[in-house]
C-alpha positions in Angstrom: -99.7 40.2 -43.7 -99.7 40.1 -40.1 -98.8 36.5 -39.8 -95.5 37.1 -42.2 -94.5 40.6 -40.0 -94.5 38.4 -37.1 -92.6 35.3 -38.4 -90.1 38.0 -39.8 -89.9 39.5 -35.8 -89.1 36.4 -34.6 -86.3 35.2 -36.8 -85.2 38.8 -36.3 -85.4 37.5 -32.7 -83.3 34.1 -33.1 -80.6 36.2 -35.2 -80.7 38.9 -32.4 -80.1 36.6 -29.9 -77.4 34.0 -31.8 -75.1 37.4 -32.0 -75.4 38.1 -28.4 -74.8 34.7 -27.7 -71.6 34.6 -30.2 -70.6 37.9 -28.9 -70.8 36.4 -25.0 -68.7 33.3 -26.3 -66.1 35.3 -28.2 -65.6 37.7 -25.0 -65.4 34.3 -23.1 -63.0 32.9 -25.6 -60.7 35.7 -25.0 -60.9 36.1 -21.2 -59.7 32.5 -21.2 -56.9 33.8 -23.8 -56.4 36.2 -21.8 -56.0 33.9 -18.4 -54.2 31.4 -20.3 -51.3 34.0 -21.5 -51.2 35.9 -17.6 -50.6 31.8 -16.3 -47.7 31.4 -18.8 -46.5 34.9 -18.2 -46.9 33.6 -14.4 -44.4 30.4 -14.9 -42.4 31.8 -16.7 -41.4 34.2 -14.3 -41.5 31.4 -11.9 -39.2 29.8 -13.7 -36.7 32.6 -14.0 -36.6 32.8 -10.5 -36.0 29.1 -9.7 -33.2 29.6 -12.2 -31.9 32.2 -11.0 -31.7 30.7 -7.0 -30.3 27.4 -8.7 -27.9 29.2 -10.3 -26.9 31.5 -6.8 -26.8 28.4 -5.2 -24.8 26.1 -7.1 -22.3 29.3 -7.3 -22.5 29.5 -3.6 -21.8 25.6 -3.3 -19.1 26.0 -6.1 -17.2 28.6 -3.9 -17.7 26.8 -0.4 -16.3 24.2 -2.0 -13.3 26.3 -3.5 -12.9 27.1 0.3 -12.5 24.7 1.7 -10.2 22.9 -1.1 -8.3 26.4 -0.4 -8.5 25.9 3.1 -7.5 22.1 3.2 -4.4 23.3 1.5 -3.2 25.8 3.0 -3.9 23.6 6.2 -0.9 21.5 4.6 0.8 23.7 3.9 1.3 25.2 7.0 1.7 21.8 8.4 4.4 21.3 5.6 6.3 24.1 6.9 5.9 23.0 10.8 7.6 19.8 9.8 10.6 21.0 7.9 10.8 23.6 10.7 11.1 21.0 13.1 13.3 19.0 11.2 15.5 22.0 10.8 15.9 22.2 14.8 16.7 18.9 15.0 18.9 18.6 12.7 20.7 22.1 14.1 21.0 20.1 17.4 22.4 16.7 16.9 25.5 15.8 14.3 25.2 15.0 10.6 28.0 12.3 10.4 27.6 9.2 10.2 29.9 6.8 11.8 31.7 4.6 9.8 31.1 1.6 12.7 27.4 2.3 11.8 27.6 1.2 8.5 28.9 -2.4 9.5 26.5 -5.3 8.4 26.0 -8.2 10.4 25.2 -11.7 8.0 21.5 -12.4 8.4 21.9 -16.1 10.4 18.4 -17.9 11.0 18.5 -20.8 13.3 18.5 -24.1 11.7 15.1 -25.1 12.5 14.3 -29.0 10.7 10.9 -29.8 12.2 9.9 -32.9 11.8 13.1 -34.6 10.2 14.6 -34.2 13.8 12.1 -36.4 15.4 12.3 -40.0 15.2 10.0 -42.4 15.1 8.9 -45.1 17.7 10.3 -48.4 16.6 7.9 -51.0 16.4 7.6 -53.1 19.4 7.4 -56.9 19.9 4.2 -56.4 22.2 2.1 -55.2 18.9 2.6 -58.2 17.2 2.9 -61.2 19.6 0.0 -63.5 19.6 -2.3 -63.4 22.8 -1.6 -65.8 25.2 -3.3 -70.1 24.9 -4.9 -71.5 27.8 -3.8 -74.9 28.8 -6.3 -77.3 26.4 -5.1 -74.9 23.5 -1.6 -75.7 23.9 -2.3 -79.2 24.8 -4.3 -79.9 21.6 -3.3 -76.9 19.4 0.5 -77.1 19.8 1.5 -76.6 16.0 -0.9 -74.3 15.3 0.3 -71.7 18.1 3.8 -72.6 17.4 2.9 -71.5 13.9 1.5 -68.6 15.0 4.2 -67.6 16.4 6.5 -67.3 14.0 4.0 -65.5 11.2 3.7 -63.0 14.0 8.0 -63.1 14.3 8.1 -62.6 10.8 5.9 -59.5 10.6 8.0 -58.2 13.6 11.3 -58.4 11.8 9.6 -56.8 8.7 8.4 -54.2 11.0 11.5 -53.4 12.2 13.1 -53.6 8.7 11.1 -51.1 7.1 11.3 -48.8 10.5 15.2 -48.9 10.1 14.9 -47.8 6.2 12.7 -45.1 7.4 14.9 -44.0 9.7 17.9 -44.2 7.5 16.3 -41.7 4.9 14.9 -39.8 8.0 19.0 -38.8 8.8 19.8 -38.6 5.1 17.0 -35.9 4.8 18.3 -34.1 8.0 22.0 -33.8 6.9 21.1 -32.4 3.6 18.7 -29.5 5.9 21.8 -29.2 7.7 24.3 -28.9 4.6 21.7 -26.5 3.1 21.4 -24.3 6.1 25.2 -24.5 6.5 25.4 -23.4 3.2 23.0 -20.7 3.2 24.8 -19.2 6.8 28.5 -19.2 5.2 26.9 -17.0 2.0 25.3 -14.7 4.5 28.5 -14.5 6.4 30.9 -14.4 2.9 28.5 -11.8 2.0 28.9 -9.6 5.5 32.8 -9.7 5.0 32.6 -8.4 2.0 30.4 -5.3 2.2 32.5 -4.7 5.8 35.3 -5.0 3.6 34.2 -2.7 1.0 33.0 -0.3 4.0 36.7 -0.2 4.9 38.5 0.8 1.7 35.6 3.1 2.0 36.5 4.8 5.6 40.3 4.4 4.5 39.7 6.1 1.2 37.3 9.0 2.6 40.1 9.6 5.7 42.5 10.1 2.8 40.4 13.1 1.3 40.0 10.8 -1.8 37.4 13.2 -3.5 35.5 10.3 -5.0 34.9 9.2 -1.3 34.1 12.3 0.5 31.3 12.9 -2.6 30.2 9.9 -1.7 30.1 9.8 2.4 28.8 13.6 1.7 26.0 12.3 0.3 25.0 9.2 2.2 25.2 11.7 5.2 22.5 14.3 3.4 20.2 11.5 2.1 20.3 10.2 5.5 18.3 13.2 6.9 14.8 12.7 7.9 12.2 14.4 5.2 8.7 14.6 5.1 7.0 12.3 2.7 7.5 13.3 -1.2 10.0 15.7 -0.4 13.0 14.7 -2.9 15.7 13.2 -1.2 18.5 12.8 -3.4 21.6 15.4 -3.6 24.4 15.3 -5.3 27.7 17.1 -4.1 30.6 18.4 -5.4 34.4 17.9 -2.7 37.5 20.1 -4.4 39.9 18.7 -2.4 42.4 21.6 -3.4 39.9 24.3 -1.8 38.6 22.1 0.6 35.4 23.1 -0.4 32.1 21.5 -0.9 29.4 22.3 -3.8 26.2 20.7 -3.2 22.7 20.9 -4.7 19.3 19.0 -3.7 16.6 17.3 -5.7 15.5 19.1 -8.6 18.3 21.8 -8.2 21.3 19.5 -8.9 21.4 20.9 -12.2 22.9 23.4 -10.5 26.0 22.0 -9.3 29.1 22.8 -10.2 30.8 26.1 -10.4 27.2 27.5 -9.9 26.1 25.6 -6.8 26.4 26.8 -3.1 30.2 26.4 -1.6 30.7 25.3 1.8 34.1 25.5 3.2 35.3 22.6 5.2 36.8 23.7 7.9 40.8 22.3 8.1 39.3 19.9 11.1 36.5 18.2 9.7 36.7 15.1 7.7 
């Protein structure tokens, strides 16, 4: 009876002592829960953070870079200004017309230049093809065969100096037809000249006649003539009543303007 009391004490014991030890492991089990949830709680702030700075600094990036865009531009713009500014001066100080003498071309003449045609040749010369000189017991005993000699070496001489004068022949042929060519070529560049000088003076005649067809078109050679900054439009189109003597005009992307809506300028009874 004793015996089974104490067997039954000491599986009491055992069980007593597995449900501590399951109780220690389960408290274990959620302490490390516990630590495993603060750590994620931890990065994830973290990682809020990070996202957050990122984010400030790529917005602060983004608007340094606006910034300077902003300030590159307005940098060109200001330059922009300063040039039309000074073009403005300059034009105020020096004359818009254009001189009619101005406008002359001259033809475009290069210099015959033909190289090598203009070179001749040197002719072949006697001394290149003559045997070398016999002593005395070769021409005593070897007479025919030197004479014979001689002549292959007259005959090769001759041919020399026939193919040399064919050469040649075709070498003066080539040069004349240079010089016909560049002849040619000059009295195009100088029919050409004459007739845009011509043109230029039924032009001037035309424009000092107030032909309103003329003085559109002087007006406007004189204003596309003006110095402008690069991509600044250049091209204007004007407007001369004779009657009035005044002068519509309108620039670039205005010259839908023109007409009874553009700007007048009166000529002044004086000016061309």
């Amino acid at each position: 009876m004793g015996r089974r009391r104490g067997l039954f004490a000491e599986l009491e014991h055992q069980r007593s002592q597995q449900q501590k030890q399951a109780a220690r492991e389960q408290r274990e089990r959620e302490r490390l829960i516990a630590q495993a949830r603060r750590e994620r709680e931890r990065l994830a702030r973290e990682a809020d953070k990070a996202d957050k700075q990122a984010a400030k600094e790529a917005a602060a990036r983004y608007l340094q870079a606006r910034q300077t865009e902003v300030n590159a531009q307005n940098n060109e713009l200001t330059a922009r200004i300063q040039e039309l500014d000074r073009i403005l001066v300059d034009s105020l100080r020096r004359s818009a017309r254009i001189p009619f003498a101005s406008l002359r071309v001259s033809p475009e003449v290069s210099r015959f230049e033909p190289g090598a045609l203009a070179v001749p040749k040197q002719p072949p010369a006697w001394e290149q093809f003559v045997p070398p000189p016999a002593g005395a017991v070769q021409r005593m005993f070897k007479k025919p065969h030197l004479e014979r000699a001689m002549v292959e070496a007259r005959g090769r001489f001759e041919l020399a100096q026939a193919a040399y004068g064919a050469e040649e022949q075709q070498r003066m042929l080539r040069l004349q037809d240079a010089q016909r060519a560049h002849a040619t070529r000059v009295a195009a560049a100088r029919k050409a000249a004459d007739d845009a000088n011509a043109q230029l003076e039924a032009f001037e005649q035309a424009y000092q006649a107030k032909n309103p067809e003329a003085v559109n078109d002087y007006l406007e050679l004189t204003l596309e003539s003006r110095p402008l900054p690069a991509g600044f439009p250049s091209d204007v189109e004007v407007a001369y009543q004779a009657g009035l003597r005044r002068l519509l005009g309108c620039h670039g992307a205005s010259r839908n303007r023109c007409g009874p809506h553009g700007r007048g300028v009166q000529i002044r009874p004086g000016e061309g």
